[in-house]
N, C-alpha and C positions, 0 to 999 in steps of 0.2 A: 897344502900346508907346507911351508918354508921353512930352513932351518932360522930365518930372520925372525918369526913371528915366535922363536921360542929362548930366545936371548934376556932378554925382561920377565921372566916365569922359571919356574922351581920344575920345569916339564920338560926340559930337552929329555932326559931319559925315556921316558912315556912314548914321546914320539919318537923315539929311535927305532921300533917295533915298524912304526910307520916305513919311514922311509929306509928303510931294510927290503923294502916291497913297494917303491914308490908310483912303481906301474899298476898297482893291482887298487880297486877300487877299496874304498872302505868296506862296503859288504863283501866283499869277496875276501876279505882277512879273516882268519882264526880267531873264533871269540874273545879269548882272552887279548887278542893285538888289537880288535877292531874296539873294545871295550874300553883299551888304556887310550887309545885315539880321540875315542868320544869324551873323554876325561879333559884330554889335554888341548883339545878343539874348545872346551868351556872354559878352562882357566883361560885362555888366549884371549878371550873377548875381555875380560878386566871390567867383568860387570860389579857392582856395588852387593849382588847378593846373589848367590851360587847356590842350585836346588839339584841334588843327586841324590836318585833312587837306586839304592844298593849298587854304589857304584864298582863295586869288587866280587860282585856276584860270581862272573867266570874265571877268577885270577885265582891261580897256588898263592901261598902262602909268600912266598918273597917279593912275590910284583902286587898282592894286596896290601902289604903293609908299607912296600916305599909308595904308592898310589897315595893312599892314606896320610902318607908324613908328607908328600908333597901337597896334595891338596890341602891340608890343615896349615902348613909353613906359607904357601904362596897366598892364600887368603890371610891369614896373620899377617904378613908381609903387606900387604895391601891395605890393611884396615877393614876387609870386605865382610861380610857376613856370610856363612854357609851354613845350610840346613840339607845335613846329609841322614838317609833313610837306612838305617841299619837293624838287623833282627838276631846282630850276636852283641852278647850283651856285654862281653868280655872287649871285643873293638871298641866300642859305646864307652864304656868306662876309659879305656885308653886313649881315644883323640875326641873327645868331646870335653867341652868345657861347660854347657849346660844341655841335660837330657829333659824330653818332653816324652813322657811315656801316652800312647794312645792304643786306646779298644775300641773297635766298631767307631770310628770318626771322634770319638768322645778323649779330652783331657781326663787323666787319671790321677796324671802327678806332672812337675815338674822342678826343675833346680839344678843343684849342682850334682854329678856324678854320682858322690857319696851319700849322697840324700835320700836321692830320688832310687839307687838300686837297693838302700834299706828299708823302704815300702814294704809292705803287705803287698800291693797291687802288684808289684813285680812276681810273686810267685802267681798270684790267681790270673794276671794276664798269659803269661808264659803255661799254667798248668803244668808248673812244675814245685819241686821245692827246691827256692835258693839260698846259696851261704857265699856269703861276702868276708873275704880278706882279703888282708894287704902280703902282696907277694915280693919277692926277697930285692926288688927295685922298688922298693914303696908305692907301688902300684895297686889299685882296684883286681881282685882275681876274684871270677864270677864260677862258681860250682852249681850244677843243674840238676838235679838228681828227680827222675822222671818215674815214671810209672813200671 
């Protein structure tokens, strides 16, 4: 990976991680570096539709949310389509523009943000009880309140 392949993408940060260590193999990077790598290795290809499985899994809080704003801006940027696999519902509400909630393979709901986390099915999937407000950015804020 080349600093050239990241000049046209929302990624040169991402791979800064990289070539901070550009001798050392991808598996051989610290999860959180080899994870924003495998990120920014997919935006680069400038495919028509982008599919991440929890892609923030092993990132703190600062490099999951710029991962998140870049992913979501450079497919925006693009016109591309992304379907990203996320299981906090509080993210989901923040960079999603339409949620597909599923159980065991099955559609449960789908729609806009606000819609779809005002379900019923969102607390029986999650086995939780949830309360939905608007937080002091006018934003979706997900409360969980468990067992």
């Amino acid at each position: 990976m080349t600093v050239q392949y990241t000049k046209d993408i929302d990624a040169s940060a991402i791979v800064a991680a990289y070539r901070r260590r550009s001798e050392a193999y991808i598996s051989e990077l610290p999860g959180g570096q080899s994870q924003m790598v495998s990120v920014a290795q997919a935006l680069i290809r400038e495919a028509d539709i982008h599919l991440f499985d929890e892609p923030t899994s092993t990132l703190d809080l600062h490099h999951l949310l710029d991962v998140l704003s870049r992913i979501r801006n450079t497919i925006a940027a693009r016109g591309a389509i992304g379907i990203v696999a996320l299981h906090d519902l509080n993210l989901s509400a923040r960079f999603a523009d339409h949620l597909i909630l599923l159980q065991h393979g099955k559609v449960l709901a789908q729609g806009a943000p606000t819609s779809v986390l005002h379900r019923p099915e969102i607390s029986q999937t999650y086995r939780v009880d949830i309360r939905i407000t608007i937080g002091p950015r006018e934003d979706l804020v997900v409360y969980a309140y468990g067992p």
